[in-house]
N, C-alpha and C positions, 0 to 999 in steps of 0.2 A: 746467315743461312736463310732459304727461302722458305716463307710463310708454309704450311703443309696444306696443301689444296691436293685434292681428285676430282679425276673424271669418273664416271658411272657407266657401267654396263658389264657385259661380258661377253668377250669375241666381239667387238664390235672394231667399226673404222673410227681410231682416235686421231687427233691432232693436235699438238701443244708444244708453244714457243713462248722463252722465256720472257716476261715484260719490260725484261730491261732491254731485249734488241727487237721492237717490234717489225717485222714485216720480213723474220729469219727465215720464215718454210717460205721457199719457192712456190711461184705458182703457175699452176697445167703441164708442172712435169714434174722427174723425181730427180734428179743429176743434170741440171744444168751446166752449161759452159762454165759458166762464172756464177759460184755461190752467192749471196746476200753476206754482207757484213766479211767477206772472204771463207765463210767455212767451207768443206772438205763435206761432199758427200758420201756417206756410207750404209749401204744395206747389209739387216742381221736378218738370217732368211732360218725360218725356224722347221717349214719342209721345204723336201725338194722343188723345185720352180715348175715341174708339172703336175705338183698334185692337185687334184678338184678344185674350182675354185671354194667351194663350200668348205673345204678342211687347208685352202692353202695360206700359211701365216708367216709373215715378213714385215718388217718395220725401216724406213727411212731415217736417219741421222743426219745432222747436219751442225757436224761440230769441230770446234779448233785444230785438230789435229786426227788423221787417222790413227783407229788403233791398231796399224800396225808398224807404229813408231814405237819399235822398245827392240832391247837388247836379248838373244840367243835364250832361252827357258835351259834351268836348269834343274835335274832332280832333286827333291828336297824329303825331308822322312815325312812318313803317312801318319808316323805315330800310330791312333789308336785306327784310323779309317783303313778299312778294307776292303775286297771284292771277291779275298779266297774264302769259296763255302767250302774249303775241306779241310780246315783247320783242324776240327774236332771231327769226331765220330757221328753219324747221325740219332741221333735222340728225341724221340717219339713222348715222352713223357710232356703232360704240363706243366709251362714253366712259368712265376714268379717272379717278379725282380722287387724287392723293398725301395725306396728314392735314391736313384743314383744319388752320387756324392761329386759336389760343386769341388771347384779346385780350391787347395788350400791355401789360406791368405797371404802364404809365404811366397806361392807361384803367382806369375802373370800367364795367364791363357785368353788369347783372344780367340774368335768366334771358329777360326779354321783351325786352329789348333786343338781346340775344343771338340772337335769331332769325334765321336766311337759307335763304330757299326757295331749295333747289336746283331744281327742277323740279316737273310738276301738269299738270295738266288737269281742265276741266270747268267747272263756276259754282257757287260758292255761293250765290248766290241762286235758283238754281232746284232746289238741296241736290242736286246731281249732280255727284261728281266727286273728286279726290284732288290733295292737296298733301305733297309730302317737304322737310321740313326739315331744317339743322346747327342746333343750339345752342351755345351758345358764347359763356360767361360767368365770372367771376373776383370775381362779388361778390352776396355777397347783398340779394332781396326785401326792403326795410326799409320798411315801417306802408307796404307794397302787396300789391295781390294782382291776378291774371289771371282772364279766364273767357274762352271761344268759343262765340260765338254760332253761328258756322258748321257747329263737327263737333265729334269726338270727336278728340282726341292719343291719340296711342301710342307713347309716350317708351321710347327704350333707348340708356340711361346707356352710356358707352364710355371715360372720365376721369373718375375722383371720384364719390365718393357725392352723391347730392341728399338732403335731407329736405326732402320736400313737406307743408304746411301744408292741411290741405283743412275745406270746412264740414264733413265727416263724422268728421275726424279727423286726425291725421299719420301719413303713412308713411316709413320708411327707403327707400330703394333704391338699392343698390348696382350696379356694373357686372355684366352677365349676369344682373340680373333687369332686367323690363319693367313696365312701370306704365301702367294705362288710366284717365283723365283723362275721363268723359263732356262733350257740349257743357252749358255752360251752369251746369257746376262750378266756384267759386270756389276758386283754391288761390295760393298761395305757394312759393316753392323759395329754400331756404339751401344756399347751398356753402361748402367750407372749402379753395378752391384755387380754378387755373382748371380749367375743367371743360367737357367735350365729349361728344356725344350726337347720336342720331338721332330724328326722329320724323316716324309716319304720321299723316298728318291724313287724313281722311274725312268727304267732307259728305252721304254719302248716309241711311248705317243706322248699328247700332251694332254693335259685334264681336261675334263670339259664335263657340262651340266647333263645330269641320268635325263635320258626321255620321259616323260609325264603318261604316256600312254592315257588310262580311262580316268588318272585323276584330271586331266583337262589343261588347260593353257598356262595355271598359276600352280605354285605350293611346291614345297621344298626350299631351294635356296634360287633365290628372288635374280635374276640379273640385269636390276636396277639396284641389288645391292653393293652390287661388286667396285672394288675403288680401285684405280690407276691413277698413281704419281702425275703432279704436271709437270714440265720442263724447268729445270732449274740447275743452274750452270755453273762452276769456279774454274775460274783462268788462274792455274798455279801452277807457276815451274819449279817443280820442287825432286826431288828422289823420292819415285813411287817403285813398290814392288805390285806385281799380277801374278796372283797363283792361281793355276791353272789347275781341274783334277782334269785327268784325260786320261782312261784305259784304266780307273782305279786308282792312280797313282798321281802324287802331286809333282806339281814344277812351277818353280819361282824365273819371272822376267823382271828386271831393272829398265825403268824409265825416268827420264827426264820431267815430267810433266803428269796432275791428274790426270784420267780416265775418262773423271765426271765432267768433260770439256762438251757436253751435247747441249747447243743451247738451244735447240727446235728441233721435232721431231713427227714421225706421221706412220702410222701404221696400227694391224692388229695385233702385234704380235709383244705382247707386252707381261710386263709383273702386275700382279694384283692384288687388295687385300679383302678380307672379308671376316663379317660381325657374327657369331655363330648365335649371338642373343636372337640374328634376325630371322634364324630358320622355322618356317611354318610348317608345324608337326603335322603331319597325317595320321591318326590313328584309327583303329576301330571303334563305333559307336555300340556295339552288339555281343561279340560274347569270341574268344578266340586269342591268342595271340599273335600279331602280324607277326610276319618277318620281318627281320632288322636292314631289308633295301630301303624299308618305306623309308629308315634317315640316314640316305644318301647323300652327300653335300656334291661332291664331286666324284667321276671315277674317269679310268683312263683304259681306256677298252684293249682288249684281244683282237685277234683277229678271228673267233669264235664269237658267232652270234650268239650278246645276252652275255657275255663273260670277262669278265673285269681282270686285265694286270693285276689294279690295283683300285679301291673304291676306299675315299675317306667317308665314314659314316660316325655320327656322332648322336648323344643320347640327352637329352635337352630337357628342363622342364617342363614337364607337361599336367596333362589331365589322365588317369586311368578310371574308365568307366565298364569295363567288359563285366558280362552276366556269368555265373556260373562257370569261372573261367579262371585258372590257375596264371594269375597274371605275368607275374615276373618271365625271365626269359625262358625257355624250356629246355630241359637235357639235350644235346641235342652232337651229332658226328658231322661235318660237313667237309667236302672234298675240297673245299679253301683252306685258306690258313688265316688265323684270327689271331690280331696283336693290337692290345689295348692297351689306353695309357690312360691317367687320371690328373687333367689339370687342376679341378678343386673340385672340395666335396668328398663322397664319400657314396658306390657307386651301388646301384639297389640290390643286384643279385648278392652279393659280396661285401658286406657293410664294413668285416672285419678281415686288417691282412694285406687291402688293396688303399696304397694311399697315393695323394698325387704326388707326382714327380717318378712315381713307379709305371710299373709296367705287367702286362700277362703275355704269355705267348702259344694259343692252341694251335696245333700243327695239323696238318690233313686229316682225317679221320681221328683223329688223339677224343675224346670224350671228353665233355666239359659240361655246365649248367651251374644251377643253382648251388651255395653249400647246404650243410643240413641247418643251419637256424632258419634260412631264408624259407627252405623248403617249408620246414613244419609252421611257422607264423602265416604265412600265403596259404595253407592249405586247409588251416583253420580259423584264419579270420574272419569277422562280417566283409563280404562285400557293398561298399556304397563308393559313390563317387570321391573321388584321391585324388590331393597332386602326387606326386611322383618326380624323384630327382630334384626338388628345390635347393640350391645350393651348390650343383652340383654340377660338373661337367665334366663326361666321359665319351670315350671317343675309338674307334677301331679304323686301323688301317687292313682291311682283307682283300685278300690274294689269292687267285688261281693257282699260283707257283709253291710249290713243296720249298719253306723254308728252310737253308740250315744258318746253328748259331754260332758264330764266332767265339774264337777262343776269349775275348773279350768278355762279349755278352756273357760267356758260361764260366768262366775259369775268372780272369784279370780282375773286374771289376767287383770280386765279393760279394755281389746281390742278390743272387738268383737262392729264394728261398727251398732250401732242401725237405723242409715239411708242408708246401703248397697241398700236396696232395691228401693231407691229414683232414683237409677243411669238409672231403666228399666222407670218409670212414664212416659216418657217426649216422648217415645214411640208413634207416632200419625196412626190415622186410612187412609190411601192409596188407600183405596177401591173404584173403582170405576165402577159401573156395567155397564156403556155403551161405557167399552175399548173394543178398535178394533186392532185385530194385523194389524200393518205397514205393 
């Protein structure tokens, strides 16, 4: 296997050929007559060929074999992955999930097998719309590999490292880095344990960095921190299966030969990972609680100005210094939908209840906040300068889109805690009409 090396940036023009066939990218065009070393050129074009150049993303291949050398796709069960949101009835309530549960040691489940839509909305075929999955898997990808027709993944690792296998390269990713998967990339995933994870699916656009507006040119997630695979290539002719999701629904192809035959390659349109240690908090210095945009890592826009598909936002160690100021997160109704997950730690508003490998899920206007321990410690402690969250990483994927939850999420998987809502009860009345300001 090839050493693990990356490129840096984000959205940028890469190029990377493998060092064992130096001088494999062509040069001053993209499809020559006659490849170097004999490869097959091939373009993966991630928008359409007229969009702006500023949003338009396509990458060049130049590898052993085209992929589409394989044999008729055929249907294969989805198991637990979905796209029907009318399974269940729609359910307004907040929801809870205690740490999924890993496959048992008796089963082999690798990484697509592994798959269970928790909840979604929208249609991939009309590429409007968002699905959140568990993974949860105990055995490796063996001469298979994945791709999504529908969207992009946005995997973050929560048990065990993955090494993901991609046409562009291999990457490591450990728990507390993220990894973005574009549609229509071929990859692989080895594990060394059972192994547990979240991910955002997206069938509309593709991620990209929030605007900085008046914070200025730097802060937030860095892209110089961002890593892309370099080229790294195996010539095997062996029996490989491709499963494809396409329309929701999975299909197995039979081939003669790896996938991973790309031994050079050139373009923007690629996988990437990224360190969540390396996000530069914004916070306030003065007195207030920001909103939770300011830790935006990535989001994947609407076509409403200012409105997010989908926005991964994550909650980092930091400093808390606000004045006179009910720190933790506020009560709060929002016309999003808010689904949190907890890689490690143990998350501030909610110390008891929420563990990692679990999950919440506030729905459009659904009411949420603080519980009552949190409330009443925050409301009568000293304030002086705090860290906050050490140890700890927690994370929301929110949406414009009105989720619902699969019969999965709510019913199959036994998780979803029935007394979540016990945690607000204890909540007491404060009120008192003949306060006088000091």
């Amino acid at each position: 296997m090839c050493a693990l090396k990356y490129l840096t940036g984000f959205g940028s023009e890469f190029s990377s050929e493998d060092p064992k066939c130096p001088g494999s990218l062509p040069e001053g065009q993209n499809n020559p007559q006659c490849c170097p070393y004999g490869l097959y050129a091939e373009q993966l074009s991630g928008t359409a060929f007229t969009a702006p150049r500023l949003t338009n993303k396509r990458t060049w291949f130049y590898r052993i074999r085209p992929s589409v050398v394989h044999h008729p796709f055929k249907a294969i069960s989805n198991r637990a992955l979905t796209h029907d949101w009318n399974e269940r009835k729609p359910n307004p309530n907040q929801m809870r999930w205690n740490p999924f549960d890993m496959p048992h040691e008796t089963e082999n489940v690798d990484f697509v097998q592994g798959l269970h839509t928790v909840c979604g909305a929208g249609d991939a075929k009309m590429r409007n719309g968002i699905a959140i999955h568990i993974y949860l898997c105990n055995t490796s990808m063996k001469n298979k590999c994945f791709y999504n027709s529908d969207g992009d993944f946005l995997i973050v690792p929560q048990e065990r490292k993955l090494l993901i296998k991609t046409e562009f390269g291999i990457m490591s990713l450990d728990p507390n880095e993220i990894c973005v998967i574009q549609q229509g990339m071929r990859f692989s995933v080895e594990v060394t344990g059972p192994s547990r994870g979240y991910i955002l699916e997206v069938f509309d656009n593709h991620f990209q960095l929030p605007d900085l507006g008046p914070i200025g040119a730097n802060g937030l997630a860095n892209a110089r921190d961002f890593l892309t695979p370099v080229a790294c290539y195996e010539d095997l002719d062996i029996p490989y299966e491709v499963v494809s999701k396409f329309q929701g629904s999975l299909f197995v192809a039979k081939q003669n030969h790896s996938p991973f035959d790309v031994v050079a390659w050139h373009g923007n349109y690629v996988p990437y990972k990224y360190d969540l240690t390396k996000f530069m908090v914004i916070n306030t210095v003065s007195f207030d609680h920001c909103d939770p945009s300011i830790f935006t890592v990535l989001t994947c826009q609407s076509n409403k100005p200012g409105t997010a598909i989908a926005d991964f936002v994550v909650f980092p160690p930091r400093w808390s210094v606000q004045e006179h100021t009910f720190r933790p997160p506020y009560y709060h109704r929002n016309c999003m939908s808010e689904f949190m997950g907890l890689i490690l730690g143990r998350y501030e508003a909610k110390e008891g209840g929420f563990y990692p490998g679990g999950a919440t899920l506030h729905s459009a206007m659904t009411p949420h906040g603080p519980d009552v321990n949190c409330f009443e410690s925050n409301t009568n402690c000293e304030l002086k300068p705090m860290r906050v969250a050490d140890g700890t990483q927690a994370f929301m994927f929110e949406s414009s889109l009105s989720m619902a939850v699969t019969e999965w999420g709510e019913k199959t998987c036994q998780k979803l805690d029935a007394e979540y809502y016990k945690c607000w009860q204890g909540l007491k009345k404060h009120f008192n009409p003949n306060w006088k300001k000091q």
